[in-house]
C-alpha positions in Angstrom: 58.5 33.4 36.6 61.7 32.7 38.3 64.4 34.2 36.1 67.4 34.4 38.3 67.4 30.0 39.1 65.9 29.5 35.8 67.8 32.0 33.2 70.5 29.5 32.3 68.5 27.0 31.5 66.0 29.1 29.8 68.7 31.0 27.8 70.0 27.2 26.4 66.6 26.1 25.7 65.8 29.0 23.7 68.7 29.2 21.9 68.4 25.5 20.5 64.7 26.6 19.4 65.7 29.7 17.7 68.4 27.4 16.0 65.4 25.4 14.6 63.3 28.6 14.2 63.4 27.7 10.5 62.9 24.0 10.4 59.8 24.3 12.9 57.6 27.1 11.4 55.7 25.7 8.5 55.3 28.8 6.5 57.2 32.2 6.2 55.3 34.5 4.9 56.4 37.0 2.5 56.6 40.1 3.9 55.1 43.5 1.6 58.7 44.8 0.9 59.3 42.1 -1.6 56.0 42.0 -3.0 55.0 44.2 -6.2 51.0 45.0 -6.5 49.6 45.4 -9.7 46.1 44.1 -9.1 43.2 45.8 -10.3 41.2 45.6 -7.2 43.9 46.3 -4.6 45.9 48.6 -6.3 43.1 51.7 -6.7 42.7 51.3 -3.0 46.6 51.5 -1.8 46.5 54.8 -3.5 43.6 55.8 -2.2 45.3 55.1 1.3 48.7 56.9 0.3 46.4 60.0 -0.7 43.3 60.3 0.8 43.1 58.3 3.9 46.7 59.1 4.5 46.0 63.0 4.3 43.4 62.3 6.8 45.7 61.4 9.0 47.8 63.6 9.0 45.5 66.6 9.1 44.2 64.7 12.1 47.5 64.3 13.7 49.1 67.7 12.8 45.8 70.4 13.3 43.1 69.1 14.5 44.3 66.8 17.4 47.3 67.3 19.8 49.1 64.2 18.8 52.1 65.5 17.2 52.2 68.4 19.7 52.3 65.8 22.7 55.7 64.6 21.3 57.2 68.2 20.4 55.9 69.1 24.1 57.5 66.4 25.5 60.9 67.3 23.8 60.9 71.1 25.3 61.0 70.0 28.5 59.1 73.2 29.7 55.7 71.6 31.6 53.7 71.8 28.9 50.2 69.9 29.5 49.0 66.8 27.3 46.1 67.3 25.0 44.0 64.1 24.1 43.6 60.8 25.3 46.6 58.6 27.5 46.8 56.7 24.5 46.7 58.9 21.3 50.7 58.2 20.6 49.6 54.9 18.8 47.4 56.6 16.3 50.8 58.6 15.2 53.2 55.0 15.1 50.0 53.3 13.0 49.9 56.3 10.9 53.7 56.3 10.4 53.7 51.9 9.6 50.8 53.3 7.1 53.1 55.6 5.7 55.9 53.0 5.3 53.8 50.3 3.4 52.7 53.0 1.1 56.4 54.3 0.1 56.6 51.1 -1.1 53.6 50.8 -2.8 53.7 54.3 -4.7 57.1 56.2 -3.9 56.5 59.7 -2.4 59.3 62.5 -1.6 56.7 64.6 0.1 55.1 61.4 2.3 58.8 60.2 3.4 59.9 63.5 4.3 56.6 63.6 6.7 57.0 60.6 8.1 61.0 61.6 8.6 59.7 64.6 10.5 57.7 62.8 12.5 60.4 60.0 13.4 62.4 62.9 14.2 60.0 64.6 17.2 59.7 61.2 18.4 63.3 60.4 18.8 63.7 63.9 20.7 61.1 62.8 22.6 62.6 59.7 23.8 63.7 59.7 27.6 67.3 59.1 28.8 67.1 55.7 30.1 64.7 54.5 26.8 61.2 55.2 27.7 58.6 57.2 25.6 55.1 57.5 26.4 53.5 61.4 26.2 51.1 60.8 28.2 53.3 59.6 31.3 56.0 62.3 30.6 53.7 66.1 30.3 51.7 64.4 33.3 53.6 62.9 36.1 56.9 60.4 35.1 56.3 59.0 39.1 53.2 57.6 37.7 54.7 55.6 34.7 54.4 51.7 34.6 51.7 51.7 37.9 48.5 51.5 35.8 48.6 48.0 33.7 45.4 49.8 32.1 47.1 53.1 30.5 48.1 51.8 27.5 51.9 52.7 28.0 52.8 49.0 26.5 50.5 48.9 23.7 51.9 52.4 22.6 55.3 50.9 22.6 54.0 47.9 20.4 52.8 49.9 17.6 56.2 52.3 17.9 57.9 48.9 17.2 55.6 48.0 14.4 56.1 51.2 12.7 59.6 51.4 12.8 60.1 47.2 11.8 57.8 48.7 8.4 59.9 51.8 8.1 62.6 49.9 8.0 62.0 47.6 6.1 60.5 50.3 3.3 63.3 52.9 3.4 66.8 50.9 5.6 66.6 54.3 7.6 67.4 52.8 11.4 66.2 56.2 13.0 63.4 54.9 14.5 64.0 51.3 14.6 67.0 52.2 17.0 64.3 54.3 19.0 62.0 51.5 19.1 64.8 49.1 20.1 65.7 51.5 23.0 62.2 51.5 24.2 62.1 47.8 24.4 65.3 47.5 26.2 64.2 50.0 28.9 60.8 47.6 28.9 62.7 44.2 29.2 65.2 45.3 31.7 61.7 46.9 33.9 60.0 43.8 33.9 61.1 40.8 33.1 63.0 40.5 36.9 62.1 38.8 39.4 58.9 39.8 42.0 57.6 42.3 39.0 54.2 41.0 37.7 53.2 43.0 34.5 49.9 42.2 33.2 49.2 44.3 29.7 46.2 46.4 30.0 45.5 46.6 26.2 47.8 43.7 24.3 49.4 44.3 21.2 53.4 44.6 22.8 53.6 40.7 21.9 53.5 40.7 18.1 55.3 44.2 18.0 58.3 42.4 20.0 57.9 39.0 17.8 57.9 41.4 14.7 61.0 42.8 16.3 62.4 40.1 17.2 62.0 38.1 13.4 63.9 41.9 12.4 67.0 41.8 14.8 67.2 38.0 15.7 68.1 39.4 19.0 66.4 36.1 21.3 65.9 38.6 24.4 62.6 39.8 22.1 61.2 36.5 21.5 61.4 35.7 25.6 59.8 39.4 26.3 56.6 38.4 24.2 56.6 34.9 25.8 56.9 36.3 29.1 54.3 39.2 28.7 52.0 36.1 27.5 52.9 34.2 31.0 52.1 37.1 33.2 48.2 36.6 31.9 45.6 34.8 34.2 47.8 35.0 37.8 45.9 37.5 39.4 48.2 40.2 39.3 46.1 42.8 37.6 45.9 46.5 39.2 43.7 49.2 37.4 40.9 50.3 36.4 40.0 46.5 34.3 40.7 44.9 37.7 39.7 47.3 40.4 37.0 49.2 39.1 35.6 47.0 36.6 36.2 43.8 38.3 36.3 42.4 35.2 40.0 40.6 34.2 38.4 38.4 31.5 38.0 41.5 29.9 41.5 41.5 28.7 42.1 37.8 28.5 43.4 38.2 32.0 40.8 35.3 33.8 42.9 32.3 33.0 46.5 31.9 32.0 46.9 32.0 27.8 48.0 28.2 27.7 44.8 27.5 29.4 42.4 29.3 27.8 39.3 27.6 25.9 37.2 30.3 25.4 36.7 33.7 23.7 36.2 36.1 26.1 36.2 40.0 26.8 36.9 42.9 24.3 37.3 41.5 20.4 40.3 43.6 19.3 42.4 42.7 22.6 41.7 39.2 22.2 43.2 39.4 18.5 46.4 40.7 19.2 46.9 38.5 22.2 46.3 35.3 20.0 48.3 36.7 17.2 51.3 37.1 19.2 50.3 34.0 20.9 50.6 32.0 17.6 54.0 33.9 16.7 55.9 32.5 19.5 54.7 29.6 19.3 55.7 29.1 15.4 58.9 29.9 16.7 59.2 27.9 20.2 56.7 24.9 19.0 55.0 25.2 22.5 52.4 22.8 22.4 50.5 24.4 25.7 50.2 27.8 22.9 49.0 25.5 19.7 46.0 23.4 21.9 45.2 27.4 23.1 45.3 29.1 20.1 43.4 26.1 17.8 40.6 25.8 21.0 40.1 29.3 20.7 39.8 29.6 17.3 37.5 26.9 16.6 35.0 28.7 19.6 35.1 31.7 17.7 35.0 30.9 13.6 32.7 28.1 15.0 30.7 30.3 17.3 30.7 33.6 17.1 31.5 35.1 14.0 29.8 37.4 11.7 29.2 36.1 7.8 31.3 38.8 7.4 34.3 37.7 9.3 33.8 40.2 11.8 33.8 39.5 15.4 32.5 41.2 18.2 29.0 41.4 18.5 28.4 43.7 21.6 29.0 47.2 22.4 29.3 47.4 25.8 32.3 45.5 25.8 33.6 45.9 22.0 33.4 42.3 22.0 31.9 39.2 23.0 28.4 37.8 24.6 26.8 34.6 24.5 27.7 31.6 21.6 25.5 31.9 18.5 24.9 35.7 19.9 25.6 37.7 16.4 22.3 40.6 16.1 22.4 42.2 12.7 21.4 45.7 13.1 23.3 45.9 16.4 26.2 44.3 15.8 29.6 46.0 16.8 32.0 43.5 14.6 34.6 46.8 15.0 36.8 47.3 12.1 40.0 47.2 14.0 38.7 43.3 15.5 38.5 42.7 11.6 42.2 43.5 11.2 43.0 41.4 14.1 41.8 38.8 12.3 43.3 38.9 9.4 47.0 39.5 12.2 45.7 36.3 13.9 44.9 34.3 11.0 47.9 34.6 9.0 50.1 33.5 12.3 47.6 30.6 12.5 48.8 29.5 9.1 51.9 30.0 9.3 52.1 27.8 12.3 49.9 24.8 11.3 50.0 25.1 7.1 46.4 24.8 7.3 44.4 26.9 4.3 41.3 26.9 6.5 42.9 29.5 8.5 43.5 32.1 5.1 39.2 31.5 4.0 39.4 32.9 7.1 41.6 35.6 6.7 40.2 36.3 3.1 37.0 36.5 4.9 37.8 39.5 7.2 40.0 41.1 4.8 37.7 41.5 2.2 34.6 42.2 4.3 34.7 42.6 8.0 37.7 44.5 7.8 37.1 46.5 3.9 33.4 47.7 4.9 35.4 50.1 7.1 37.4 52.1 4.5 35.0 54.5 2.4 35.5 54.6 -1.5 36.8 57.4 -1.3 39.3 56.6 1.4 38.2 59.4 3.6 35.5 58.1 5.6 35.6 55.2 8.2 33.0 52.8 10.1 34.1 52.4 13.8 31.2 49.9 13.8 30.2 47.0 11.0 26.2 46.3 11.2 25.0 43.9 9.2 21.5 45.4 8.9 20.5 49.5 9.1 17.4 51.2 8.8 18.7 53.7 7.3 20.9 55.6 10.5 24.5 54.4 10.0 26.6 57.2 8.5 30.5 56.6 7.7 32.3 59.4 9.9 35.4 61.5 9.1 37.0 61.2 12.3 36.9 59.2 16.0 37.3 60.5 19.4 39.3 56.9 19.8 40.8 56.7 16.5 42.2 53.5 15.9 40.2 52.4 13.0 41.1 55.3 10.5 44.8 54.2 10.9 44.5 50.6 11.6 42.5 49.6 8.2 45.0 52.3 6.8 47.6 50.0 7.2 46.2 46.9 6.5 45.0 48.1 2.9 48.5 49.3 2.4 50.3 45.9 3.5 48.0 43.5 1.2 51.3 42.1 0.0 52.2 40.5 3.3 49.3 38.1 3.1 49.6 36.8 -0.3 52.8 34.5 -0.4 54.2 32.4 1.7 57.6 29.9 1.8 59.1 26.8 3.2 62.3 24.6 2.6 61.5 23.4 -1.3 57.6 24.9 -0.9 56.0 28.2 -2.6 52.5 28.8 -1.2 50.0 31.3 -2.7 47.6 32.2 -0.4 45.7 35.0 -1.6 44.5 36.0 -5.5 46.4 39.3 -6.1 47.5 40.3 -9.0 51.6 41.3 -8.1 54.9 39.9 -8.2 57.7 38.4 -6.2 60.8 36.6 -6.1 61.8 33.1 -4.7 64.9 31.8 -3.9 65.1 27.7 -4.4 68.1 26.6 -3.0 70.6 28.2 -5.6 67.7 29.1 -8.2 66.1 32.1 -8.6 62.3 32.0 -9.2 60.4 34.7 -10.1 56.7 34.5 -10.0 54.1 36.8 -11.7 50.5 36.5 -11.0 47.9 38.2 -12.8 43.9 37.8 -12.0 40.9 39.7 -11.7 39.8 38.3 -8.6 37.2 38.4 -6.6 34.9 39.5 -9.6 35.9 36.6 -11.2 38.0 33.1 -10.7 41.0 32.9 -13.4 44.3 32.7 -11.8 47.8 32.9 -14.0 50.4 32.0 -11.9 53.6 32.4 -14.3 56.9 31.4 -12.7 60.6 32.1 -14.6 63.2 30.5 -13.2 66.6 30.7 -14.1 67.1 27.1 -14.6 65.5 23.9 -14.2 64.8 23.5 -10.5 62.5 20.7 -8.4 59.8 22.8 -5.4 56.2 22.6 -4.7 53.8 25.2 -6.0 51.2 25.0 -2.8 48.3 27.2 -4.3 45.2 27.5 -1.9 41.7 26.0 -2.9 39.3 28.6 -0.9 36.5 26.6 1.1 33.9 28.8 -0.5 35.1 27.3 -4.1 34.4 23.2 -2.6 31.3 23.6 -1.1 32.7 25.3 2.5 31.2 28.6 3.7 33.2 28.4 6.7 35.1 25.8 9.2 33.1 24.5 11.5 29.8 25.3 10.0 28.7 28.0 11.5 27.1 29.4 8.0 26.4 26.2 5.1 25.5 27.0 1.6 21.7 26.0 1.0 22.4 24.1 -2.2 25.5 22.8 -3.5 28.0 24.6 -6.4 27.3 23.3 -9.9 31.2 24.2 -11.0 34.4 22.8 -10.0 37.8 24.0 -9.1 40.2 23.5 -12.4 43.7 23.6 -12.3 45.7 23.7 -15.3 49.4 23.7 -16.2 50.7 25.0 -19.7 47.2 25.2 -20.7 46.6 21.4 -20.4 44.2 19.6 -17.2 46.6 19.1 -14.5 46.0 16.2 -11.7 47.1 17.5 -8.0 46.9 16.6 -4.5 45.2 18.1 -2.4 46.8 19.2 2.0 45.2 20.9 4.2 42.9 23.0 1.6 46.3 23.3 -0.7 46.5 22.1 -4.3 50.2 20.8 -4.2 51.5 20.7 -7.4 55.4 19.0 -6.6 57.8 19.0 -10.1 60.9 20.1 -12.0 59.5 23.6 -13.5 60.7 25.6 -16.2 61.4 29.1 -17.2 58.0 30.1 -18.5 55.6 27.5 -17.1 52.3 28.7 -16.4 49.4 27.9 -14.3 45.9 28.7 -14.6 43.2 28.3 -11.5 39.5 28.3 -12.4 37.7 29.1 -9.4 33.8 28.3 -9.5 32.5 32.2 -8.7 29.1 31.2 -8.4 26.1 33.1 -6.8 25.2 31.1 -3.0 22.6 31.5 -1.2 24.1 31.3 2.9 22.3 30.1 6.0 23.5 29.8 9.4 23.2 27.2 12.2 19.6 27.1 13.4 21.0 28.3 16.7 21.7 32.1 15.1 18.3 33.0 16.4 18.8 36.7 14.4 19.5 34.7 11.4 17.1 31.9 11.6 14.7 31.7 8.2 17.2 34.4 6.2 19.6 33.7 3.8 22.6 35.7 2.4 24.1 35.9 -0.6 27.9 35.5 -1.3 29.8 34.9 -4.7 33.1 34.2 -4.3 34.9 35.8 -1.5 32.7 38.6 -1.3 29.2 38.6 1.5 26.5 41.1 -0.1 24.1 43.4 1.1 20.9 45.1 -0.7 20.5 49.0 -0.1 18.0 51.3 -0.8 20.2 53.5 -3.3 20.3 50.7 -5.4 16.6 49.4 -4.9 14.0 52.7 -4.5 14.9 53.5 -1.1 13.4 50.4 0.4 15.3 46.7 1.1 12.9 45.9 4.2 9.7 44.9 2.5 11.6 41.8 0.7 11.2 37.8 0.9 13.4 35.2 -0.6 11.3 33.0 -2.5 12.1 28.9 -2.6 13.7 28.5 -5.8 15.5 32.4 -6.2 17.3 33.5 -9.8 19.9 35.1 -10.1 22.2 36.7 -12.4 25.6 38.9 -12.9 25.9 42.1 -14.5 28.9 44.6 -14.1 28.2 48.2 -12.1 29.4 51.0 -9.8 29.5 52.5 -6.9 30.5 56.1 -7.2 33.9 55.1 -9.0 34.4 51.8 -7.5 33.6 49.3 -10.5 32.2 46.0 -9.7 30.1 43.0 -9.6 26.4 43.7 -8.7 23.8 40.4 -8.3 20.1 40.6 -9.4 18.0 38.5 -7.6 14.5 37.7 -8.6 13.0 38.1 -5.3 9.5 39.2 -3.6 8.3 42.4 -2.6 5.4 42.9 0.4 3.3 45.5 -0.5 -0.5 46.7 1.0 -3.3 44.9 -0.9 -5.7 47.1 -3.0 -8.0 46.8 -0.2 -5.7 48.5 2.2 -6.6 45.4 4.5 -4.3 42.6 3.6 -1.0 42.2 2.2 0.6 40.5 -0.7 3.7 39.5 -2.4 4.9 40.4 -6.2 7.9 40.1 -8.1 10.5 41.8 -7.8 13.9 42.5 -8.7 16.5 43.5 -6.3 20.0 44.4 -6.9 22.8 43.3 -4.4 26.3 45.0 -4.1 29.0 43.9 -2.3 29.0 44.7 1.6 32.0 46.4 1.9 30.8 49.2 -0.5 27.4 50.0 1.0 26.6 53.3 3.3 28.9 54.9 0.6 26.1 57.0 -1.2 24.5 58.7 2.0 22.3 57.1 4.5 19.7 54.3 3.8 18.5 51.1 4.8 20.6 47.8 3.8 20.2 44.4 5.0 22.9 41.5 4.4 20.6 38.8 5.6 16.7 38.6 3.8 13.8 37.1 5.3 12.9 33.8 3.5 9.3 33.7 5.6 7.1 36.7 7.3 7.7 36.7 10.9 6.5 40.5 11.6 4.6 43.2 9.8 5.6 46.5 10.7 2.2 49.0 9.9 3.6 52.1 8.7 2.0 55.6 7.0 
């Protein structure tokens, strides 16, 4: 990229789209800070975060890793070696953003005045001319920005999405101003002319677009676009390009407004498209929007887990072949999960489409969930959707990005539930919480209250302070008309018996229905109240005959929620099972170790050794189904999301 012949007009051109930054994205969403949770599902599990999963990390960080001594090292100035890995400083930003959401979810003198400690060894940290990496600064500062592969960008990203949280939590600028000299010292580097920078690991484009939505400052906003035109020109140098030979790897094969396919490792690929569909909300590039919607529809269509994970190999912590999703094997890595639910909500946001959020709701409460224990101190690196009994949630990761990255999604719930527009509210996700709109001159406050997913009713209660005319856009989730997924990549076997009912002041309300959004356009009134019936019903799933793993199985789902039989819940043994033709099932409310919920019984069949001891036969039998994200949580044991409606194999065992 040119900038010296091209920065005038470049400067003009952006300025007239940020001056239309408003008018051109579709929806805003509203962000955590002005979001109350009082939902009886999320709630329990943002303290859990603030306590135990944040204690975690901090115990991680402080004693039993070297990740706050990098930064204190790199302060003294005295040659003090690096402990860890090159890019361990992100685990300590993710932490702190953690930290941030959860101040504002449950205030905490003791957790703020960590995080303020922390903020303050990485400020004293911080080099003279803006830079801050640990790694680069106990090893050898000659070396800095040579390796496109050594994370030193992706660190930076998360340092800017902590401190855009921690700021917006607390209005303390300490590390904001940090994170503003960093990226600086970054645009100033790079974006010159004859200095290709290709990101080894992405994640810097969202940080800056978070930064940039923050400060309004427009140099941001060209810094993500341009580290998403450096992709795909062949200027790669590192280990991805020179060892591995592999650029498509990290999206690198084929420049971002080009790309068709989803390629490489899972959680790169989510960040990339995430910041991918922030700029373009903001710039209305169209070369972004046919990316990002080709690339979406070739994974959701393609190569996704029931689940919403994505990923299904481990070599590459990402994708294969189309239609390649093994159950027992499958990677579907928490942290991919997150991306999706990063990804998802940009999508929306961009193009107003609810497909997008069944999506998002998809990964959020499944994919991404499964990989937070119940007692918030245990973590999946890995999401199988089958186990014989050998998966064990871990404590800790040598490459710990999953502990803090579901952290922080579990603690910012709020961002994904609202969203606005010029004269539009839009509810997006069922939480129970609180929030405030501002229409035109009026003040609307809006309370919703639900006990969703383990069961359908809505209240939405809005109190405005006067009469005043807007749009309540409320989503109607695919699974509740007949959709498992867009695209089709998983089907319900039989249609729902119940439909979606909305009603206003208790009385059957006509709507129209956009883009998978009831629109409900009217004068409302201080204390008007609407009530959404969602059809939580008990579906059996199947998936596209070309899932060969999946191919004669079905799944179970009821509402948002994918569930899985394990053997603590059905005598130790969930592989001896069929689905018959015509299955019964019904609802009954359990637990799982304090975590209340909804379990399923199925009437199903059980395989068992004929008297003889020569044949086999099937029986009746009864099997309880809990839902996915809460499995592996009582010890090891075998679990299967997807059930075998014929007998393929016989495994002869003692």
């Amino acid at each position: 990229m040119q900038h010296t012949t091209k920065i005038s007009l470049i400067a003009a051109s952006m300025f007239c789209l940020n001056v239309l930054h408003v008018q051109a994205q579709r929806i805003q969403p509203v962000r955590f800070s002005d979001v109350t949770i009082h939902d009886s599902f999320w709630k329990p599990k943002q303290e859990k975060v603030a306590t135990a999963t944040l204690n975690a990390c901090i115990i991680q960080t402080e004693e039993k890793s070297g990740r706050i001594r990098n930064f204190e090292k790199a302060a003294r100035k005295q040659g003090e070696k690096h402990e860890g890995i090159y890019y361990d400083d992100s685990d300590v930003y993710k932490a702190i953003e953690a930290m941030a959401y959860s101040l504002k979810n449950r205030p905490d003198a003791a957790l703020e005045k960590k995080a303020d400690e922390w903020i303050d060894k990485i400020a004293a940290a911080q080099q003279p001319d803006g830079y801050l990496n640990t790694f680069y600064t106990l090893t050898d500062m000659s070396q800095r920005w040579t390796d496109m592969e050594k994370h030193e960008d992706y660190c930076a990203g998360h340092l800017m999405e902590a401190a855009v949280a921690y700021y917006n939590t607390t209005g303390k600028r300490k590390l904001l101003d940090v994170a503003i000299r960093f990226a600086d010292h970054i645009d100033s580097t790079f974006r010159v002319v004859n200095r290709p920078w290709v990101s080894g690991h992405q994640e810097i484009e969202l940080a800056l677009m978070k930064l940039y939505h923050l400060t309004k400052e427009d140099r941001y906003l060209k810094l993500a676009d341009w580290f998403l035109d450096q992709r795909g020109r062949g200027n790669g140098k590192g280990k991805i390009w020179d060892e591995w030979k592999d650029p498509a790897y990290c999206q690198d094969d084929v420049p971002v407004k080009q790309q068709k396919e989803i390629t490489g490792h899972a959680v790169r690929a989510m960040y990339q498209y995430t910041g991918a569909a922030d700029v373009a909300a903001v710039t209305q590039d169209p070369g972004y929007l046919t990316a990002m919607t080709t690339v979406w529809e070739d994974v959701v269509y393609r190569n996704m887990y029931l689940t919403g994970g994505i990923g299904s190999s481990g070599s590459n912590e990402g994708f294969s072949e189309d239609y390649d999703l093994p159950n027992g094997s499958a990677y579907s890595e928490t942290c991919a999960s997150v991306g999706m639910v990063f990804w998802n909500q940009r999508m929306n946001a961009l193009t107003g489409d609810a497909k997008y959020v069944d999506v998002l709701e998809r990964s959020l409460y499944n994919g991404a969930l499964d990989g937070l224990s119940l007692t918030g101190d245990l973590f999946f690196y890995g999401n199988p959707l089958s186990s014989m009994g050998n998966n064990a949630r871990n404590a800790w990761f040598g490459t710990a990005c999953c502990p803090s990255n579901i952290a922080r999604l579990v603690a910012s719930v709020g961002d994904y539930i609202y969203g606005k527009s010029e004269n539009k509210i839009w509810v997006n996700l069922f939480v129970g919480s609180d929030t405030r709109f501002q229409i035109g001159k009026t003040s609307v406050p809006l309370f919703m209250e639900t006990n969703y997913p383990w069961d359908g009713h809505v209240k939405i209660k809005m109190t405005p302070s006067q009469k005043v005319k807007y749009a309540l856009n409320i989503r109607i989730p695919g699974w509740a008309a007949n959709t498992a997924v867009p695209g089709e990549l998983y089907s319900f076997k039989t249609a729902g018996i119940e439909k979606v009912q909305i009603l206003l002041n208790g009385k059957p309300l006509d709507y129209q229905l956009d883009k998978g959004y009831a629109v409900i356009d009217r004068t409302w009134q201080n204390g008007d109240e609407i009530e959404v019936k969602l059809p939580v019903e008990v579906r059996q799933v199947k998936a596209r005959k070309e899932v060969k793993a999946n191919e004669d199985r079905i799944a179970l789902q009821r509402g948002p929620l994918v569930y899985c039989v394990e053997g603590a819940d059905n005598a130790g043994e969930v592989w001896n099972l069929l689905v018959p033709e015509n299955p019964t099932f019904s609802i009954q409310n359990g637990q799982v170790l304090d975590e209340s919920i909804v379990s399923i019984q199925a009437s199903l069949l059980k395989v068992e050794p004929a008297a003889d001891g020569l044949n086999v036969q099937t029986k009746p039998q009864l099997v309880n189904a809990i839902p996915y994200y809460t499995w592996a949580n009582r010890g090891k044991g075998p679990m299967q999301v997807w059930l075998p409606s014929k007998m393929k194999h016989i495994r002869i065992a003692e």
